[in-house]
C-alpha positions in Angstrom: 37.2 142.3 76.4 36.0 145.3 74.6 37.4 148.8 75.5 33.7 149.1 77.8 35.0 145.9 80.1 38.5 147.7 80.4 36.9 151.3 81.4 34.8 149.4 83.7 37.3 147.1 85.8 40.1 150.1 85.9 37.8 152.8 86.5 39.9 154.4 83.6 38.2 156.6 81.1 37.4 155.3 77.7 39.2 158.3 76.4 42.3 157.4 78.6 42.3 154.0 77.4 42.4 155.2 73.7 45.0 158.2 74.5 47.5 155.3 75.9 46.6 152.9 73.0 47.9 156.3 70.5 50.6 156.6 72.4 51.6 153.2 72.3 51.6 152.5 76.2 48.6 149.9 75.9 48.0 149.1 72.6 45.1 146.6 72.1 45.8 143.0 71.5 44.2 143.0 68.5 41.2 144.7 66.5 37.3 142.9 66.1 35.9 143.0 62.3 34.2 145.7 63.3 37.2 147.9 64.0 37.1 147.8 68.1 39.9 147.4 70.3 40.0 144.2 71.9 41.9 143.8 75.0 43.1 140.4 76.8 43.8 139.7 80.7 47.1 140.5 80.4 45.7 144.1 79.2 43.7 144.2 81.9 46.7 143.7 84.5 48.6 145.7 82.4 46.2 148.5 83.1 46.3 148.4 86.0 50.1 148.6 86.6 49.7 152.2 84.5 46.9 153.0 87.0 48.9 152.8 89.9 51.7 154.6 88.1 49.6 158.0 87.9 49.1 158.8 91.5 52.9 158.6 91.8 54.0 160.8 88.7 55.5 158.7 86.6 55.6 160.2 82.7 54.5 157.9 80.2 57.8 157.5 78.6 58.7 156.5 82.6 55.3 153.7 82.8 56.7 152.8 79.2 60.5 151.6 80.6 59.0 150.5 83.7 56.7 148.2 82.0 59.3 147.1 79.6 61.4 146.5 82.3 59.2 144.4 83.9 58.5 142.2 81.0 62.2 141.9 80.6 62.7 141.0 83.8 59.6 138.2 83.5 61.5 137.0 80.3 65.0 136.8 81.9 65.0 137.1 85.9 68.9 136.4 86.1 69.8 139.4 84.0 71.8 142.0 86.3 71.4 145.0 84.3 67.4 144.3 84.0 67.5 143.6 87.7 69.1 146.8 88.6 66.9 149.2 86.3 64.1 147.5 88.3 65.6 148.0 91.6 66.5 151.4 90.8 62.3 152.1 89.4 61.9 150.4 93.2 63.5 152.9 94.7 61.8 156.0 92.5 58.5 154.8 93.7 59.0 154.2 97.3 61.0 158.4 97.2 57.5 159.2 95.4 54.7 156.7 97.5 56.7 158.7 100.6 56.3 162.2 99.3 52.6 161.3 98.5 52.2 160.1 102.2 53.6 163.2 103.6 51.0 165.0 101.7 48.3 163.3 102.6 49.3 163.7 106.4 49.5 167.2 106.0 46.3 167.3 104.0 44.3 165.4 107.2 46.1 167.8 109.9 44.4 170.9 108.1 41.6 169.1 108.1 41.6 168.6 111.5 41.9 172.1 111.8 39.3 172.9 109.8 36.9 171.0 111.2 38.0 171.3 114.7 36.8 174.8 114.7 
């Protein structure tokens, strides 16, 4: 799929897209005649992973090791020092899913207030 088909399943910007590409976070698979970035499912899910990393503040050098870890532990799911750099990346995003929850409860109590008036 063309950088269009990625923008439009992940809701992404193009300019996001090509921003992670330069910064080698989701490169494209490979590159049409034409010069375009071509992306493959794999991409696609890839993307997606990154897009749920946002909302919780991860930095890119963060979604970078996550991602790797993840791969490595796809490649090797008996390795116990992959196993635990995922489990501790487990943790970091419940601590930060939590602190985002909190907000959002005390986002829809002022709102409450707001509109209760």
């Amino acid at each position: 799929m063309l950088i269009g088909d990625l923008v439009e399943a992940t809701g992404l910007s193009h300019r996001t897209i090509r921003h992670y590409d330069e910064v080698g976070l989701l490169p494209a698979s490979t590159r049409s005649e034409g010069g375009y970035r071509v992306y493959s499912e794999s991409d696609l899910r890839r993307m997606l992973r990154i897009r749920s990393m946002k909302p919780l503040g991860f930095t890119l050098d963060e979604m970078r090791e996550l991602l790797d870890t993840i791969d490595a532990l796809d490649a090797d799911p008996t390795d116990p020092a992959v196993r635990e750099k995922f489990a501790a990346y487990v943790v970091s995003a419940q601590a930060k899913r939590d602190k985002l929850a909190l907000n959002l409860e005390r986002a829809d109590a002022l709102l409450d207030e707001l509109t209760g008036r």
